[in-house]
C-alpha positions in Angstrom: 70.7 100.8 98.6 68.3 100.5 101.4 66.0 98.2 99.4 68.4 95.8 98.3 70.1 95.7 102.2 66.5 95.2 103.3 66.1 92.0 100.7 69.4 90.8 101.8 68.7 90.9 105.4 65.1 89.2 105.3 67.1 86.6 103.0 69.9 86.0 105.4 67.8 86.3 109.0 65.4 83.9 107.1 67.6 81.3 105.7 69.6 81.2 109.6 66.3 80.9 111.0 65.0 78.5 108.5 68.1 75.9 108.8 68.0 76.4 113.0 63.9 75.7 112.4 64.7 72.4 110.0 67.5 71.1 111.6 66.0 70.9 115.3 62.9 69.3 113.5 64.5 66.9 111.9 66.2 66.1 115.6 62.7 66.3 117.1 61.8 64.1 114.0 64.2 61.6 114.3 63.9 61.3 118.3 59.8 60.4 117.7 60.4 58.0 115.1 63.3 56.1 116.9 60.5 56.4 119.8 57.8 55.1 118.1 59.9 52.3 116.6 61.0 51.6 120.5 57.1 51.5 121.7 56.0 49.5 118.2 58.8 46.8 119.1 58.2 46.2 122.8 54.5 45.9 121.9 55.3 43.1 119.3 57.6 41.5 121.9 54.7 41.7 124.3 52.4 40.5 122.0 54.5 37.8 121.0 55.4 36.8 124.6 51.7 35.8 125.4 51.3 34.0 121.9 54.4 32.0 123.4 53.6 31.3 126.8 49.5 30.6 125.7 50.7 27.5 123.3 53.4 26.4 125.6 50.4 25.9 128.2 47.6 24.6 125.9 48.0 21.2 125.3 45.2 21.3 122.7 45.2 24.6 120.1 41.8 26.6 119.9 41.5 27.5 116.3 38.7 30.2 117.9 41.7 31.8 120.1 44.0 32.1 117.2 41.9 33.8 114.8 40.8 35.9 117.4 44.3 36.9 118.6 45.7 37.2 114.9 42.9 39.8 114.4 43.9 41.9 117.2 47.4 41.8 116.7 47.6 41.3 113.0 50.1 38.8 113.2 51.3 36.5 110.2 52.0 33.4 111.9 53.7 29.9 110.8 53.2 27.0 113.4 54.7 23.5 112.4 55.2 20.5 114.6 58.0 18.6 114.1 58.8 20.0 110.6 55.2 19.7 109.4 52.6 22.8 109.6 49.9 23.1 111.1 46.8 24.2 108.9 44.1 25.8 110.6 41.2 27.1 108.7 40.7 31.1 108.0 44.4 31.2 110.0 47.1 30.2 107.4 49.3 32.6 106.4 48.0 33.6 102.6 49.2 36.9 102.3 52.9 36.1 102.8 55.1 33.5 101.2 56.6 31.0 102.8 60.1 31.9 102.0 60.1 34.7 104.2 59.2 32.5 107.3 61.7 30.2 106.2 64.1 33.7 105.9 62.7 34.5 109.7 63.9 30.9 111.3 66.9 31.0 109.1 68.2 34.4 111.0 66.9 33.1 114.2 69.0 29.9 113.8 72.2 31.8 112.3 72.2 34.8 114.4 70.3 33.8 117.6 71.1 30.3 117.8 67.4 28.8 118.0 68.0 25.3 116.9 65.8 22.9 117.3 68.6 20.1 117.6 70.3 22.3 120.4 67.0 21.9 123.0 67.2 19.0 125.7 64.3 15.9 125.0 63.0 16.8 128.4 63.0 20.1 128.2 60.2 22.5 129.5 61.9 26.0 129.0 60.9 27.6 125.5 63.0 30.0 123.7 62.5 32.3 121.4 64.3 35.4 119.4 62.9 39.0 119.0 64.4 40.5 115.6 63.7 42.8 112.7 63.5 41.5 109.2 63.6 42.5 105.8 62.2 41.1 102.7 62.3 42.4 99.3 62.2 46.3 100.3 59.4 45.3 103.0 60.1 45.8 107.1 58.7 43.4 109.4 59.4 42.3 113.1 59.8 38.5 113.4 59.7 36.6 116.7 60.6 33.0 116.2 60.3 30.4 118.9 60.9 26.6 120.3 58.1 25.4 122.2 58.7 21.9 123.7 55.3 20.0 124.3 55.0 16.6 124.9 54.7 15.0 121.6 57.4 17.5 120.3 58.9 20.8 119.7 56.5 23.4 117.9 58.6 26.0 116.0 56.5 29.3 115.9 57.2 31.7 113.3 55.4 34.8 113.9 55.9 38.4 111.4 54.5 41.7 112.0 54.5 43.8 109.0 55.4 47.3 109.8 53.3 48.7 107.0 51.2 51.3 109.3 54.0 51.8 111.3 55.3 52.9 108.2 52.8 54.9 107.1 51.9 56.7 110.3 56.0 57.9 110.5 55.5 59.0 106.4 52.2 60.8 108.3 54.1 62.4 110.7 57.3 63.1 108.0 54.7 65.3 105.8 53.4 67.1 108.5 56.9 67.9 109.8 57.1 69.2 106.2 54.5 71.3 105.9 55.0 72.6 109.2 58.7 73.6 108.3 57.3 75.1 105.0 54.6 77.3 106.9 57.5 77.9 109.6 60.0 79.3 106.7 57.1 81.3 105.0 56.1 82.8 108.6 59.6 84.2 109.6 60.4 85.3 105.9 57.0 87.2 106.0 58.1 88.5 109.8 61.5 89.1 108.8 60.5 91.0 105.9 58.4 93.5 108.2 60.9 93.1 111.1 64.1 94.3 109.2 62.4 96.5 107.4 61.3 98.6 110.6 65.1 98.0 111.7 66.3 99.7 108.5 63.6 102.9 108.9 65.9 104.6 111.5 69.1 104.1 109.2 67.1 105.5 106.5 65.7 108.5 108.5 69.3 109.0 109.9 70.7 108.7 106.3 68.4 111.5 105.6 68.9 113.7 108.2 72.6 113.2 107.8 72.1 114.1 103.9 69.9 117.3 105.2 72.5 118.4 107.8 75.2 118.5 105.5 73.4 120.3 102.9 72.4 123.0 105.6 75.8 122.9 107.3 77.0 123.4 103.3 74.6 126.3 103.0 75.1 128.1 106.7 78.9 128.1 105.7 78.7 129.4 102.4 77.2 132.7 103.0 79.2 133.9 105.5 82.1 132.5 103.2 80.2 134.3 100.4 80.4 137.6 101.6 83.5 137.3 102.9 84.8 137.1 99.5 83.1 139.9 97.9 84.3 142.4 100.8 87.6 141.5 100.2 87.3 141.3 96.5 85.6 144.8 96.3 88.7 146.3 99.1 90.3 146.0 96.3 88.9 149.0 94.2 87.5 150.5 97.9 88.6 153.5 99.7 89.9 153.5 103.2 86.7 154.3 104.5 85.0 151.6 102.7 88.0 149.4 103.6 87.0 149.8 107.3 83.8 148.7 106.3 84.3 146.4 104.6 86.7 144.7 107.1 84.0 144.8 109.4 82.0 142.9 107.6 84.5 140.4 107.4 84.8 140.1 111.2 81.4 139.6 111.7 81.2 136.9 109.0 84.1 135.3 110.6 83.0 135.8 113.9 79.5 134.2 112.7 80.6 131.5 111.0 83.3 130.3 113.8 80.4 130.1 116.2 78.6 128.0 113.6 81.4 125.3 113.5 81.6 125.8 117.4 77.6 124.5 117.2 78.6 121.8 114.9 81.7 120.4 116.6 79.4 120.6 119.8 76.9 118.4 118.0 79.4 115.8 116.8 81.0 115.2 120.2 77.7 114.5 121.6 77.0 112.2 118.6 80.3 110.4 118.9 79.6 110.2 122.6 82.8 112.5 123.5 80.3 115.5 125.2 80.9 115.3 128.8 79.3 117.1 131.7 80.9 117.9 135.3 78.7 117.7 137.8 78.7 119.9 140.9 76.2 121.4 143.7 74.6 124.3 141.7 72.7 126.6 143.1 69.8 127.4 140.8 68.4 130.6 141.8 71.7 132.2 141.6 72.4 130.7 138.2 69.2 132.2 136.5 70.0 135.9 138.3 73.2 135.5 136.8 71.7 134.8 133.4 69.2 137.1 133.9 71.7 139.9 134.1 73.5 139.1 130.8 70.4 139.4 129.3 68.8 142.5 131.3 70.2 144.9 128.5 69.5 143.7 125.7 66.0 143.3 126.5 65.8 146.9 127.6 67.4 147.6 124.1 64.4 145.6 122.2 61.6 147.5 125.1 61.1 143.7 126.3 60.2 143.2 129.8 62.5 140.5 131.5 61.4 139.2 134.6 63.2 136.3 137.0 60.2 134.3 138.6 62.0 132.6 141.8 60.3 130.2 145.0 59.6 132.2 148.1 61.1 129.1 149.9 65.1 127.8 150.3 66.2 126.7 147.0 68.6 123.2 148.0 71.2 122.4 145.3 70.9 120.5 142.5 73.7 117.9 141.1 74.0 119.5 137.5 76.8 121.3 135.5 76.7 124.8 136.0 78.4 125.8 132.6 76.4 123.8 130.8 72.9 124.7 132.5 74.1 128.2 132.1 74.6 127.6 127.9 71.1 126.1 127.9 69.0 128.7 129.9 71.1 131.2 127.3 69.9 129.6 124.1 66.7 129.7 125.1 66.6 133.2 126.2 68.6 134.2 123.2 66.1 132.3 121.1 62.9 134.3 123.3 64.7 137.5 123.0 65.0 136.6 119.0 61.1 135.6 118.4 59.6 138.4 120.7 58.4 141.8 119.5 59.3 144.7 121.0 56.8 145.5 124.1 56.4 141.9 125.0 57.6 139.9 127.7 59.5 137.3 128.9 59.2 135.3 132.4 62.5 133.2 133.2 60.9 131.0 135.8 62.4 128.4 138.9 60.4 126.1 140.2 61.3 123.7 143.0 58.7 120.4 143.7 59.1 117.6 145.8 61.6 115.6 143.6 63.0 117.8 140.9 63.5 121.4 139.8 61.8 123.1 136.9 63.1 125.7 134.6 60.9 127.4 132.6 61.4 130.2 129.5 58.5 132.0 129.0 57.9 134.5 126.2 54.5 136.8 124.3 56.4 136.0 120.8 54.4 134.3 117.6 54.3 130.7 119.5 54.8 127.2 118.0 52.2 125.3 116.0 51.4 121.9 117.9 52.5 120.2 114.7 56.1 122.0 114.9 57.0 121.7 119.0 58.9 118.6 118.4 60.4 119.6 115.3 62.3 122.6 116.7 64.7 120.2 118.4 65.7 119.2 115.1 69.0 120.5 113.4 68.7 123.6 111.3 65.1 123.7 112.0 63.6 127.0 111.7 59.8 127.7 112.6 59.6 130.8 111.0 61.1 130.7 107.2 61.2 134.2 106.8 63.1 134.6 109.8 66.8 136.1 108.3 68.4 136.9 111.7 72.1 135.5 111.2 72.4 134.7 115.0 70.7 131.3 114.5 71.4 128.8 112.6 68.6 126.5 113.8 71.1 124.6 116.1 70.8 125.8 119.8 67.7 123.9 120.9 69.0 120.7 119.4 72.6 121.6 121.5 70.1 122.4 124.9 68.2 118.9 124.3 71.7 117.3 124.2 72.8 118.8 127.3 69.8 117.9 129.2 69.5 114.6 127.7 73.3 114.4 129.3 71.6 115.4 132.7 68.8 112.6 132.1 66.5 115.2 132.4 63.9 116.1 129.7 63.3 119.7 127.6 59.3 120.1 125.9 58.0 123.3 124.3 54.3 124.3 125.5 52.1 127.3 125.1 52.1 130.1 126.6 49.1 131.3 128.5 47.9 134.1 126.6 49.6 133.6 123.5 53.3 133.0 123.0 56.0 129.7 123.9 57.6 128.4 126.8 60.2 125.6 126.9 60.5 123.4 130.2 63.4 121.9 131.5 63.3 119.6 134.0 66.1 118.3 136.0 
């Protein structure tokens, strides 16, 4: 499932990409070429202009001047003088036909009104027409003009073939092209990697999910198990065994309601329904108070509990007592559970600057480095062989809830000398 949402993702977050990528280059594309075209135009006209103005004010034409200035311009030009053309060695148009300057004064006459019949006999004033043409499939720019002189009216025709202008835009066309092309391969190849690490947290969440319910499945069922062999044997059982027997019953049912209490306590924080009410707590207080729920049944195991407290004032701290309470019991509970009998345990306050510091301190087994983050995880047990019934492997993921709540933090160190201690911070 995951592998085929991941190709569909890196399919649909590369095609969006790829259209907004191709679509604002062809924009970009089209903007440059329309540019280009502007620029490659107004040169021509200003190119065109001085070829103009320089035969208007010669009254004799250098052939040197012409060749030179149909080299640097390129121009295709078609000079006649009172209908008759003008030949000028090295300087006659052979690579175009004549139609298309006859094409070129035809347009100028029909659409620009260059006539030569139209311009006064004592005229001094040239005119001229700035246009594109085609021809057969090929783009040029034609300027044709009326250039009174005194023997006459020269009619210039002058084309610009737009081949490199053509060429440089088919230039830039393929290199928009194979800049898209890289561009789509790029963000497929990041997309691919992208959504992929977007997917890993579903997946691990999809797993843990899967795992949760299979524990949750197996916590429920034993309880529920023996349940239903008491009360299948109180059957067949006499009434001292019955008493037994519903005993046993209680205590299953008493176990496996405060599994489901754990589990619904989960689920609202997951569904974002766990709430906290905040109040001036005082701290030192609250851990005596824990400390004396606890006193016997540490005296029952021969475990020395001690309550570590500042010398100085403890101020209050903004923090829900119930909750804070249900936290420092879980992880005394869980000390109380881990520690053999003649250790120790140390519930400590500590009050810096800027925060307070709770600390649960025990000589059990300790926590490989490789297992202190794991605890917090559901139905996480250190120790396998550990068949105590009172855990389920849920209270220190409940406490880093609750102190996540508090945006405070929760870590699990060593003990000096041996054993675990879990900091909260507040």
């Amino acid at each position: 499932m995951f592998e085929k949402l991941h190709i569909w993702l890196t399919f649909l977050c590369t095609f969006a990409s790829s259209a907004i990528l191709i679509f604002m280059s062809l924009i970009c594309l089209s903007f440059s070429e329309s540019e280009s075209k502007k620029s490659h135009f107004s040169d021509f006209q200003v190119n065109a202009n001085q070829l103009f103005s320089h035969l208007g004010s010669q009254s004799i034409l250098s052939r040197e001047w012409l060749v030179q200035f149909r080299a640097d311009t390129r121009f295709e030009m078609d000079i006649r003088d009172k209908g008759s053309k003008l030949i000028f060695e090295n300087l006659s148009p052979l690579t175009l036909e004549e139609d298309i300057f006859n094409l070129a004064r035809k347009q100028a006459r029909e659409k620009y009104g260059i006539l030569e019949e139209s311009m006064p006999n004592n005229s001094v004033l040239s005119t001229h027409a700035d246009f594109p043409l085609d021809w057969n499939g090929q783009d040029y720019y034609a300027s044709v003009a009326l250039i009174p002189k005194k023997s006459g009216i020269l009619n210039v025709a002058v084309l610009l073939p737009l081949t490199d202008l053509n060429k440089s835009m088919v230039s830039q066309r393929r290199l928009f092209a194979g800049m898209d092309i890289l561009g789509v391969f790029l963000l497929g190849l990041f997309f691919w990697f992208f959504t992929w690490r977007i997917i890993q947290p579903i997946q691990k969440s999809r797993e843990k999910q899967t795992e949760f319910i299979a524990s949750a499945s197996h916590e429920l069922r034993s309880p529920l198990t023996v349940m239903l062999s008491a009360l299948s044997a109180m059957q067949y059982a006499s009434p001292e065994e019955t008493a037994h027997f519903s005993e046993t019953i209680k205590q299953e049912g008493t176990r496996m309601g405060r599994l489901i209490d754990d589990m619904l306590t989960l689920s609202s924080a997951d569904n974002s329904h766990f709430t906290i009410q905040k109040t001036q707590v005082e701290l030192d207080t609250l851990l005596l108070s824990v400390y004396e729920k606890f006193e016997l049944l540490a005296q029952k195991k021969s475990i020395s509990l001690n309550v570590i407290l500042p010398d100085k004032l403890v101020p209050p701290c903004c923090c829900d007592k119930e909750r804070i309470e249900q936290v420092l019991s879980i992880l005394l509970d869980n000390a109380l559970c881990y520690t053999p009998s003649g250790g120790r345990i140390h519930l400590v306050l500590e009050v810096p600057s800027d925060k307070f510091i709770l600390r649960v301190s025990d000589s059990g087994m300790g926590i490989p480095d490789s297992e202190k983050q794991a605890v917090f995880d559901r139905f996480y047990r250190c120790d396998k062989s550990h068949k105590d019934k009172k855990h389920f492997g849920l209270g220190l993921c409940i406490a880093q809830e609750i102190i996540h709540m508090h945006k405070g933090k929760i870590w699990v160190a060593d003990t000096p000398g041996g054993g675990t201690s879990f900091v909260v911070t507040l």
